[in-house]
Structures are given as structure tokens and as C-alpha cells.
C-alpha positions, 0 to 999 in steps of 0.5 A, spaced: 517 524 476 512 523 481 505 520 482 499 525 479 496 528 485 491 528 487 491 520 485 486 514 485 486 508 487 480 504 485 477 499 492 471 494 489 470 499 482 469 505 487 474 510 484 477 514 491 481 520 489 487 521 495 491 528 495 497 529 496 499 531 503 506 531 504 512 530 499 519 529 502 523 528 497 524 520 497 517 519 500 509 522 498 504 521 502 496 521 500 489 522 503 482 521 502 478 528 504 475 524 509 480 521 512 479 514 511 484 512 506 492 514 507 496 511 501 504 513 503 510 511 497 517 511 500 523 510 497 530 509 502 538 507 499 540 502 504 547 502 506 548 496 502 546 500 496 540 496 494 534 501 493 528 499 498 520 501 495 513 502 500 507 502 497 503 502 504 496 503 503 492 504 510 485 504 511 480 506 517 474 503 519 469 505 526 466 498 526 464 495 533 468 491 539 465 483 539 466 485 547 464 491 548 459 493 543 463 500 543 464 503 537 472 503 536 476 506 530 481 500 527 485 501 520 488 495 516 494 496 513 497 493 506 504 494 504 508 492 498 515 493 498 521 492 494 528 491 496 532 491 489 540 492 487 540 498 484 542 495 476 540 488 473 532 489 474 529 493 469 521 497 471 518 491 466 522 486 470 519 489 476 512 489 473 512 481 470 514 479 477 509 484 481 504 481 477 506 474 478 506 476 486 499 480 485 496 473 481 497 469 488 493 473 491 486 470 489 480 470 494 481 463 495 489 464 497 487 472 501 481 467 505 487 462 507 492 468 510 486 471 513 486 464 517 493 464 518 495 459 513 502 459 510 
């Protein structure tokens, strides 16, 4: 079973519907009308066995070069990615310690890897 397409993502209350824009199998990839969100969900068997998982989202942004003054296209990508066996965790497993991993990630803790700190 695959994601809904199009399917949405929620940045800051605002709802953003992505399209699917490519579904090889294993790996779908999604994009806003506009170009400016790319959402890419992969999943890979290592050699190993285990089963690797991406979530990658990719935002693009113009904004303006401190040097220069220019306007250039950046993006900033967020990824979450899994690398499990493929028996002894269940998809509730998974969501408990997503959820725990996500809760970490506070204002308070993204302003101190934004500064670097580990």
C-alpha cells in the first residue's frame, strides 16, 4: 500500500498537497505545484538483510546572499531514516520510538543543533 497521492504535509498549519511525481517500486517521490517542496520516501534491502527507510523532505527557498545581495535559490533538506532487521520490530515499535526521537526535537533543542551543538 502506498501513500495517498497526492498527499499533504502540514508546515507551520499551512496544509501543502505534493504530487506524485515518480513511484519506482521501492521508492516515490512527491512535489508541490510550485516546485518548492520535494518529499522523496525510499526503501532499500542492504546486503546485510535489514531494510533501510527515507523520509527526505526538501525545501526551496530564493532569499538573498549576505555577500552579494543577490537573490539565489537555496533548499534545506530534512531526513529520517531507519535502518532495522527485517523481524522483531513491529510498526508500533517504530511509531513509540519515532515519537520519542521527534519529542527531542523542541525549539529549544533545534535552535542548539542549528548552533552546532551535540
Amino acid at each position: 500500500m502506498s501513500f495517498a497521492d497526492p498527499t499533504t504535509i502540514t508546515i507551520n498549519g499551512v496544509a501543502l498537497s505534493l504530487a506524485k511525481i515518480r513511484d519506482d517500486g521501492l521508492t516515490s517521490e512527491y512535489n508541490s505545484v510550485d516546485g518548492l517542496y520535494n518529499l522523496l520516501i525510499s526503501h532499500n534491502r542492504l546486503k546485510s538483510g535489514r531494510i533501510k527507510t527515507v523520509v527526505k523532505l526538501t525545501v526551496f527557498r530564493t532569499v538573498v546572499h549576505p555577500l552579494t545581495g543577490l537573490n539565489v535559490t537555496e533548499s534545506v533538506t530534512h531526513q529520517y531514516s531507519f535502518d532495522r532487521p527485517p523481524y522483531g520490530w513491529t510498526a508500533t515499535f517504530l511509531d513509540q520510538e519515532s515519537d520519542g526521537l521527534m519529542a527531542l526535537l523542541t525549539l529549544a533543542n533545534m535552535t542548539k543543533l542549528f548552533g552546532l551543538e551535540h
